[in-house]
C-alpha positions as CSV (number, residue, x, y, z in Angstrom):
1,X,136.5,-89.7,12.5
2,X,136.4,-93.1,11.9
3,X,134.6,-95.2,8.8
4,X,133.3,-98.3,10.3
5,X,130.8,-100.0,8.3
6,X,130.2,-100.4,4.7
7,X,127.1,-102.2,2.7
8,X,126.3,-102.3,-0.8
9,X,122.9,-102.8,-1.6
10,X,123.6,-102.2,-5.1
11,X,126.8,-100.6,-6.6
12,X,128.4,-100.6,-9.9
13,X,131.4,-103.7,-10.1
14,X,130.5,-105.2,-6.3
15,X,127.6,-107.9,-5.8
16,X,124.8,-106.9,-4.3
17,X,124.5,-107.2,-0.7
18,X,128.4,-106.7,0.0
19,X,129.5,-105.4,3.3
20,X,132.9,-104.3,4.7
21,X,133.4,-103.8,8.5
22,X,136.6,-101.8,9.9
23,X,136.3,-103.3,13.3
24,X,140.2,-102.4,14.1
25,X,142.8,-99.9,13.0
26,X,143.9,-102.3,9.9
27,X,141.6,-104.1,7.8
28,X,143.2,-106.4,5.2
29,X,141.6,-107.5,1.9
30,X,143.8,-110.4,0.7
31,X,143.5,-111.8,-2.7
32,X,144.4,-111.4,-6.5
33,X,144.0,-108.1,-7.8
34,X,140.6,-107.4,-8.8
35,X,138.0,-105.2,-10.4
36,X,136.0,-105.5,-7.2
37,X,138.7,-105.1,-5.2
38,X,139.7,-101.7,-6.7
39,X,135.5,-100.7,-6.7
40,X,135.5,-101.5,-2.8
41,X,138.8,-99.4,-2.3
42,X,137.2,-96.5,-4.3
43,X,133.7,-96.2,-2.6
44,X,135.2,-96.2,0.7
45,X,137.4,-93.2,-0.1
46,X,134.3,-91.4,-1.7
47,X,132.1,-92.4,1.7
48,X,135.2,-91.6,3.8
49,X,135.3,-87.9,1.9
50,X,131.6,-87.9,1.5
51,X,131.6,-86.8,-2.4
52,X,130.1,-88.9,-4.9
53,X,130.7,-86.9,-8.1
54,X,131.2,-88.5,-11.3
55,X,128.2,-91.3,-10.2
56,X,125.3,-89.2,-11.0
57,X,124.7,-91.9,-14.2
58,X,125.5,-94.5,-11.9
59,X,122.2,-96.4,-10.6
60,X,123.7,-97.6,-6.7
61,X,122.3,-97.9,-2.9
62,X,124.7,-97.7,-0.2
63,X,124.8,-97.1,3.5
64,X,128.1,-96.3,6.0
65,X,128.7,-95.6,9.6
66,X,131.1,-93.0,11.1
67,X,132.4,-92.2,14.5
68,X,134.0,-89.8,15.4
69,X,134.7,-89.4,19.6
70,X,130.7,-88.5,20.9
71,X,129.5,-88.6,17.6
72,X,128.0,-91.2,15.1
73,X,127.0,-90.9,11.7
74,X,125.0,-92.6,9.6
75,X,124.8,-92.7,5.8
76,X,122.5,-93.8,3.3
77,X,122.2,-92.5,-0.5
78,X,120.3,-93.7,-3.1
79,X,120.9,-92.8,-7.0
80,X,118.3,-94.2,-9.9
81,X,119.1,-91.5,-12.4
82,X,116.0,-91.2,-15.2
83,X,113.5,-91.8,-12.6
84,X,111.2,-89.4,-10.8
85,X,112.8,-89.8,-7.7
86,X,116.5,-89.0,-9.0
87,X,118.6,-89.2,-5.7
88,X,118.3,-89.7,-2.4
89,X,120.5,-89.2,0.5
90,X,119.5,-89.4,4.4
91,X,121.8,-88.7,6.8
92,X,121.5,-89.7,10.9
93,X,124.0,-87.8,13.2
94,X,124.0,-89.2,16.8
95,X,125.6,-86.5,19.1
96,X,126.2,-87.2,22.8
97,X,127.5,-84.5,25.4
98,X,127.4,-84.9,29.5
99,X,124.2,-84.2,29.5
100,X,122.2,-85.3,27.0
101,X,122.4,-87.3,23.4
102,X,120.7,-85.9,20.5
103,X,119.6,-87.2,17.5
104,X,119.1,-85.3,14.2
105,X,118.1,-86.7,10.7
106,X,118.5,-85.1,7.5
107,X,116.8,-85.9,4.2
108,X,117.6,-84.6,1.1
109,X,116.7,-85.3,-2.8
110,X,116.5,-83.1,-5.6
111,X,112.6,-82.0,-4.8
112,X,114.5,-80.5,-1.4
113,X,115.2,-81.4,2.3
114,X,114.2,-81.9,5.3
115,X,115.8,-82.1,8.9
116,X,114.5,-82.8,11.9
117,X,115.6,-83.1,15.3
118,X,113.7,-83.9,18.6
119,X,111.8,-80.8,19.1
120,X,110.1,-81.3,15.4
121,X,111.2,-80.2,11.8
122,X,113.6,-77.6,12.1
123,X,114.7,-77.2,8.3
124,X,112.7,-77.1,5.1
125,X,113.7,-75.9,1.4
126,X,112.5,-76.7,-1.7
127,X,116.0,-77.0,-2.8
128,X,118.3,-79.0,-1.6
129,X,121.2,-77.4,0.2
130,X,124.0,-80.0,-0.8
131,X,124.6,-82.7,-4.2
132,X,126.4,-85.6,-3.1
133,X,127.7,-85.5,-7.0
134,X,129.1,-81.6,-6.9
135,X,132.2,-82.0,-4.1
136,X,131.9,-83.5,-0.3
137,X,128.6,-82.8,0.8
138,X,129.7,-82.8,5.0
139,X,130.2,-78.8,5.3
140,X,126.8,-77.9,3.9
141,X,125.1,-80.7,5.8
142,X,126.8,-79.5,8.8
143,X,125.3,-75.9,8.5
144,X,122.0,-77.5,7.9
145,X,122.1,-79.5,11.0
146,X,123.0,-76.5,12.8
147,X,120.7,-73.8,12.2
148,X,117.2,-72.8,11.6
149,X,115.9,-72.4,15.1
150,X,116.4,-76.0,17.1
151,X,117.7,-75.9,20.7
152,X,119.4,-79.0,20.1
153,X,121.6,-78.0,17.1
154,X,122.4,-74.7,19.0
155,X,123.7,-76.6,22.1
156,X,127.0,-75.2,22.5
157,X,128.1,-78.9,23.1
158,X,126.6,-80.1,20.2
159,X,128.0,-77.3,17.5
160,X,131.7,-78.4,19.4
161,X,131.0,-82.2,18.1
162,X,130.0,-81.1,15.0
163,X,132.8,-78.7,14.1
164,X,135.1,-81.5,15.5
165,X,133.9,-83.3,12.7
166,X,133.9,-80.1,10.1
167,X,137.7,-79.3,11.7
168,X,138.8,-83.3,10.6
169,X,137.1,-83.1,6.7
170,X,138.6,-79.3,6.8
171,X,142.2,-81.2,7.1
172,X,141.9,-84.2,5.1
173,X,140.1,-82.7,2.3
174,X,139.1,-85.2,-0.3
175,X,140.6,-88.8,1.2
176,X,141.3,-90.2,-2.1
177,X,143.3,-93.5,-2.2
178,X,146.5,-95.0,-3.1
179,X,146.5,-97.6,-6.2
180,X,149.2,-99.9,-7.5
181,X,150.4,-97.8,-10.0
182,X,151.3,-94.4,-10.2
183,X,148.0,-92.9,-10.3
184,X,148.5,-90.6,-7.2
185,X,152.1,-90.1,-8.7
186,X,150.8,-88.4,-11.7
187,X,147.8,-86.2,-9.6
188,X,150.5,-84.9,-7.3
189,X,152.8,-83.8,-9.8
190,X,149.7,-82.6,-12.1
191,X,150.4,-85.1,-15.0
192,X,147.1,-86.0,-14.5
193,X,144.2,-84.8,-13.6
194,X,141.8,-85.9,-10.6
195,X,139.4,-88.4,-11.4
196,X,136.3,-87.9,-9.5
197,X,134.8,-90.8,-8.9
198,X,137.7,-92.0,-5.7
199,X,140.2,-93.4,-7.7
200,X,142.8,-91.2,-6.6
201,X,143.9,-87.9,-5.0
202,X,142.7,-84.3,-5.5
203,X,145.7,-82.6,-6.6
204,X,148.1,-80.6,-3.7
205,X,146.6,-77.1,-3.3
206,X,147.8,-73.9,-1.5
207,X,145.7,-71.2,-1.3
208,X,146.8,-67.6,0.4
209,X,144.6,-65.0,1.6
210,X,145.2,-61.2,1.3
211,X,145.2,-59.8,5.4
212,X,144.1,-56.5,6.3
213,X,147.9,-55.1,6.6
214,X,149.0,-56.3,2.7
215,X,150.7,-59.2,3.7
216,X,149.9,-62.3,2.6
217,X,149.1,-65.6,4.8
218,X,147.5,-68.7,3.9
219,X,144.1,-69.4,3.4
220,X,144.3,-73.2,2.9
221,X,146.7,-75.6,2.1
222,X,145.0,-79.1,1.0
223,X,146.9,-82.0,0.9
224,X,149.6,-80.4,2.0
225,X,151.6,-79.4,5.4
226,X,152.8,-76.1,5.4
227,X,152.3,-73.3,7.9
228,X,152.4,-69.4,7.4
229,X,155.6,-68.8,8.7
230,X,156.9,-70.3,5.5
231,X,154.9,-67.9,3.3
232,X,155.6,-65.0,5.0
233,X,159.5,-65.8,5.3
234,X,159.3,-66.2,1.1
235,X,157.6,-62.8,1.0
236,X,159.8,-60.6,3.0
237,X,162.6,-58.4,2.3
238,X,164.9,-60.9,4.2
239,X,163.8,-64.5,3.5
240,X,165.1,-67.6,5.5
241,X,167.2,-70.0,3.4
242,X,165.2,-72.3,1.2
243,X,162.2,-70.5,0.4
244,X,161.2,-68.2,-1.8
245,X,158.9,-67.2,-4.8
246,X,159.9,-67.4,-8.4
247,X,158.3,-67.1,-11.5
248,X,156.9,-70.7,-11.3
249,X,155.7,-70.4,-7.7
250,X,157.2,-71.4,-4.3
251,X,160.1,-73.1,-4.1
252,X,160.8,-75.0,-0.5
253,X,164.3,-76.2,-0.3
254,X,165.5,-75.7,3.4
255,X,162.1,-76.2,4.9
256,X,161.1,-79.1,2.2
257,X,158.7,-81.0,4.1
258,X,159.3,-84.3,6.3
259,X,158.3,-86.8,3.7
260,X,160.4,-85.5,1.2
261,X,163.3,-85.2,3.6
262,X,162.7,-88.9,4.3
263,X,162.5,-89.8,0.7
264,X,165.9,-88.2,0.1
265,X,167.1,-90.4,3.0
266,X,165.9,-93.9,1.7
267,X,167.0,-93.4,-2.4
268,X,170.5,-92.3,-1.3
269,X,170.2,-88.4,-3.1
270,X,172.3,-85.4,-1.3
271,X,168.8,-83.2,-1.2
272,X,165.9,-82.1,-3.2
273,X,163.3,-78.8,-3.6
274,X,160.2,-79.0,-3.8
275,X,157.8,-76.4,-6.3
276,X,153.9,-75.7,-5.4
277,X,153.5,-74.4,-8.9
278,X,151.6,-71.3,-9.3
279,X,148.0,-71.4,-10.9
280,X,148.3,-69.4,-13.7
281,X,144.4,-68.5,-13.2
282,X,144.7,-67.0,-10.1
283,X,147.5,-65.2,-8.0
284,X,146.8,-66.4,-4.5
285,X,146.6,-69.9,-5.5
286,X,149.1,-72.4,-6.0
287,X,149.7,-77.0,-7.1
288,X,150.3,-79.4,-7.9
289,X,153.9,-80.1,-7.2
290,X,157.3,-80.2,-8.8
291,X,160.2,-81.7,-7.5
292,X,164.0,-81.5,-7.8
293,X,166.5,-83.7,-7.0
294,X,170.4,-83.7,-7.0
295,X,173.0,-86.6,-6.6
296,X,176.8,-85.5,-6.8
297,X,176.6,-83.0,-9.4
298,X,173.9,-84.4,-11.4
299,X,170.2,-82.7,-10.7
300,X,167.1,-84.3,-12.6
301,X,163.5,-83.6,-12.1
302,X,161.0,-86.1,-10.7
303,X,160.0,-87.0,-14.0
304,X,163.6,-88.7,-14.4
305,X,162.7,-91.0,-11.1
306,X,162.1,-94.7,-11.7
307,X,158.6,-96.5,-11.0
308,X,159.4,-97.5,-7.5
309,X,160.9,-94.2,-6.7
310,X,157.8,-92.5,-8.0
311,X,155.6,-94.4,-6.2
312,X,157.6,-94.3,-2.9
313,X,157.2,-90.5,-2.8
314,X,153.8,-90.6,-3.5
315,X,153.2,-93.0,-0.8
316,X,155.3,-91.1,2.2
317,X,153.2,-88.2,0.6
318,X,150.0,-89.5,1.1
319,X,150.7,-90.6,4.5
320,X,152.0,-87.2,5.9
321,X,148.5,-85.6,5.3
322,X,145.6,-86.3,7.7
323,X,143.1,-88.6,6.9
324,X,140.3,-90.3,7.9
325,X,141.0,-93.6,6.3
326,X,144.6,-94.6,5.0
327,X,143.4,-96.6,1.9
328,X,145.8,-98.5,-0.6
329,X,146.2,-101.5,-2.9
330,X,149.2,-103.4,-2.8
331,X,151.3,-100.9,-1.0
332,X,154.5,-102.3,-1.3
333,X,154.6,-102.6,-4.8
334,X,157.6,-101.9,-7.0
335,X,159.2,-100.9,-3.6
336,X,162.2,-102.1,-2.7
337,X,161.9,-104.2,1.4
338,X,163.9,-101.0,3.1
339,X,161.0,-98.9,1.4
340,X,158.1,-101.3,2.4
341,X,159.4,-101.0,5.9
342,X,159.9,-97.3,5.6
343,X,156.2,-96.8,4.3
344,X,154.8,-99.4,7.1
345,X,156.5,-97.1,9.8
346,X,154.9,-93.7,7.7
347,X,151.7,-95.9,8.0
348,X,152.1,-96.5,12.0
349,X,148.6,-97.2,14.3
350,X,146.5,-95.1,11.5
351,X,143.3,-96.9,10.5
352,X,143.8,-98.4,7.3
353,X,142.1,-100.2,4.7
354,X,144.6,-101.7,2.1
355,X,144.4,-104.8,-0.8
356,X,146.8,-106.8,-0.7
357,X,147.9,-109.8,-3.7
């Protein structure tokens, strides 16, 4: 799925009227940093992610595009909070097969929704079935668009497109963005927690799922690439080498994950370990991260890294999960130019939106 078009009719910090088109896999906003910058960079990540929460007292109008293969998308929410009307979102979905194209639109405020595709209104509630503001809105839409009785939606062609499109937010989870500090440092090691409003990351989560045999597997692993072979290994009698459960969670040392392998390799330490920290709340679920790191026989924790080291792994990080949209203001900065060029390899062909000074 790609973004391709962004417009402002009115949004809080950008002049009204302002529209960004991704017409190719980079796009480039040059310039000083900036308030509007930094607003622009942060309602594409909350279009690209389709969540809106923490602007429900925001008054704004916006509209985007996304394609993704046979299908396009098209946004447009409205929010005048204290008014009769509240919020607003209307959503097109364009879906084309072999054999036919369909076209479904979706309307939904707080009085309810409707949906209707090309045999009539298919969907009616006097609730709405999805908030823009309470987490990305695409999976409930989605389940919306499909049901309730319309030949279209049940196309088998047509349910593949959409759960393409379900599949791709499923992996990329909230899209977040990279800024020029160490924001996304601090979410991924859980010094901080997640703004909602797009200006940074959710925090790293891994989730595991009780099977029907005991054993344990995982459920879902946001932000994060890890598969169940890993788990499992931790959890038997006769782990592999470098991972294993503790008292503070899962420790990966021997199967620590490509970007932190890579980030050993460009700040010049012998290895490192990685820690999804167990949720104290809850047993089967697991983040942010912890790190460890040893040079010689000195070890020190990521809290002992320098800026540029922080923001390096946080970087190589960020670009090792999927994505819709790679977005980041002034990349290279505090980086030294082996790490730029390491980070602009990580980036590679990946649509990308990125401020630059």
């Amino acid at each position: 799925m790609a973004l391709t078009r962004l417009r402002m009719h009115r949004f809080p910090g950008l002049a009204p009227g302002t529209e960004l088109r991704l017409a190719g896999p980079r796009t480039v906003l040059r310039g000083p940093r900036s308030a509007e910058t930094r607003a622009l960079l942060g309602v594409a990540a909350m279009a690209a992610a389709f969540d809106f929460t923490g602007l429900e007292g925001e008054a704004f109008e916006l509209e985007y595009d996304l394609t993704l293969g046979r299908a396009d998308m098209q946004v447009r929410l409205e929010n005048a909070p204290g008014t009769l009307a509240g919020w607003c979102c209307e959503v097109q979905v364009g879906l084309r097969t072999e054999s036919l194209v369909v076209r479904l639109s979706f309307l939904a405020d707080p009085r309810g929704a409707r949906a209707f595709g090309a045999e009539g209104v298919f969907y009616a509630t006097t609730k709405p079935p999805f908030s823009p503001f309470e987490g990305s809105f695409l999976e409930p839409l989605l389940q919306a668009l499909r049901g309730r009785g319309s030949p279209a939606a049940q196309d088998r062609r047509v349910l593949g497109a959409m759960l393409a499109i379900r599949e791709l937010a499923f992996l990329s989870g909230s899209n977040g963005w990279l800024d020029e500090g160490l924001g996304a440092f601090d979410v991924l090691t859980g010094r901080a927690p997640s703004p909602r409003t797009g200006a940074s990351l959710d925090p790293p989560r891994l989730i595991l799922e009780k099977r029907s045999d005991g054993s344990l597997g995982v459920a879902r692993a946001r932000g994060l690439r890890i598969t169940s072979h890993v788990v499992l290994a931790a959890q038997s009698d006769d782990p592999t080498e470098g991972a294993h459960f503790d008292e503070k969670g899962l420790w990966l040392d021997g199967e620590a994950p490509a970007f932190l392998r890579r980030f050993v390799a460009l700040t010049g330490f012998d290895a490192a370990a990685m820690l999804i920290r167990r949720d104290p709340t809850n047993e089967l679920a697991f983040g942010p991260l912890a790190f460890r790191f040893r040079r010689g026989r000195e070890t020190m924790g990521h809290e002992a890294l320098g800026f540029g080291e922080k923001r390096l792994l946080a970087i190589l990080h960020y670009l090792e999960v999927p994505r819709l949209l790679v977005i980041a203001n002034d990349l290279g900065s505090g980086l030294t130019p082996a790490w730029r060029r390491a980070c602009e390899e990580a980036l590679g062909s990946r649509r990308a939106l990125l401020g630059e000074p």
